[in-house]
N, C-alpha and C positions, 0 to 999 in steps of 0.2 A: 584588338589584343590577340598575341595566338593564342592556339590552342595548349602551347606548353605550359606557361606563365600557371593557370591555375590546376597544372598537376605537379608542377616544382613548388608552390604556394603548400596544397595538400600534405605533399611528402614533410615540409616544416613543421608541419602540425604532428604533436608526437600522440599517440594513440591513448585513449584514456586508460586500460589497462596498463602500459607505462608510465605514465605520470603519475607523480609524489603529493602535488596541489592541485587545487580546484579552487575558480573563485563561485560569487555567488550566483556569478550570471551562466557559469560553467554547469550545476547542478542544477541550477532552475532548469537551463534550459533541457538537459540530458533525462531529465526525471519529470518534466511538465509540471514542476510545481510553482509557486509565487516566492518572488522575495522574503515577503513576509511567513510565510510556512516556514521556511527554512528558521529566519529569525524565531520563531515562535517554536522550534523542537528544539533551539539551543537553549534558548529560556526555562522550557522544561528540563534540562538538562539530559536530553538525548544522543545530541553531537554538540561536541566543544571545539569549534575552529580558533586556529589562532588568531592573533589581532596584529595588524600591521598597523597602526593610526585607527584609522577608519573601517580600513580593509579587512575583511574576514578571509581567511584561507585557511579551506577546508580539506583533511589530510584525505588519505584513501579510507583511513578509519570510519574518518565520520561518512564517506562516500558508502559505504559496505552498511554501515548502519542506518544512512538513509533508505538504504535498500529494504532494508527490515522493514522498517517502520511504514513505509507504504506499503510493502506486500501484505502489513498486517492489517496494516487501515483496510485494505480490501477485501478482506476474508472477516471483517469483524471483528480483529481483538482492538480493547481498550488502549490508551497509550500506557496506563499500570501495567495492563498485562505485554505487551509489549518492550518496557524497558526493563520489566523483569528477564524477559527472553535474554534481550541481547547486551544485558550487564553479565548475565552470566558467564561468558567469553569471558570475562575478566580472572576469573577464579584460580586458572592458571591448573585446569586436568587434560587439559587438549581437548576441550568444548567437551568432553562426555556428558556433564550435567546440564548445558546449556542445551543440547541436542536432545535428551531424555525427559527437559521440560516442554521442551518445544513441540518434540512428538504426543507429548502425554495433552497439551495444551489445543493441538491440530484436532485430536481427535476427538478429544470435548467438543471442538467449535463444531466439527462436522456431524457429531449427535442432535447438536442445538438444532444446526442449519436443517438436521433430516426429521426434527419435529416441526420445525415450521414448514417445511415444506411439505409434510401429511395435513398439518391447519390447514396448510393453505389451496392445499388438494380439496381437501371436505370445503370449503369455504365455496372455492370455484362450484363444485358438484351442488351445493347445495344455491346457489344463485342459479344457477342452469334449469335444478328443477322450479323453483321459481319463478323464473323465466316463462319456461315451460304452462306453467299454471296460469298465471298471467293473458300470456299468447292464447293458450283453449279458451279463456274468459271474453277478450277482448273478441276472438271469432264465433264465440259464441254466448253473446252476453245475459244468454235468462236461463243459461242452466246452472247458473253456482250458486 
């Protein structure tokens, strides 16, 4: 095969910020999720793709909002607090509310996330000295 064939092939392919639809094997694969993930956020009613027969096809909408919902599974919000976020888009103020929950929502999680990571600070330290006490015993085991 030359080497043109698969850069005229490429060019066919229209870029996913151009394109209107996605199917399911489009977003699996572009987001590394499962079949059934997807299946399972429409079920919660997070993203509503259309139905062709069988076929699901999924707008940019729910494309943007799959985008939410993992960035938020990764930072720890719930999927409540999550499809509270990105409902709020719907309201119709040019996202002001949506963006003022979401900020106000960010910086909860990151208070939570910086007590557990003082727990988990003191946690570590206090295993170390432990450790510690341990280790003096074990080299020297008739003075404890």
């Amino acid at each position: 095969m030359s080497s043109v064939a698969p850069a005229i092939a490429l060019a066919a392919i229209p870029e996913r910020r151009d394109r209107q639809h996605f199917t399911i094997s489009d977003l699996s694969g572009e987001f590394d999720v499962t079949a059934r993930a997807l299946r399972f956020y429409e079920d919660e009613g997070l993203i509503a793709p259309e139905r062709r027969g069988l076929q699901r096809i999924y707008s940019q909408r729910d494309r943007a909002r799959l985008a939410w919902i993992l960035r938020g599974k990764r930072v720890g919000f719930s999927l409540a607090e999550i499809r509270e976020m990105i409902d709020l888009y719907d309201i119709g103020d040019g996202r002001q509310v949506q963006r003022q929950v979401t900020l106000e929502r960010c910086r909860d999680r990151i208070a939570v996330l910086a007590r557990q990571k003082q727990d988990i600070d003191a946690a570590i330290a206090e295993l170390q000295d432990f450790i510690d006490v341990v280790e003096t015993t074990v080299s020297k085991p008739n003075q404890v």
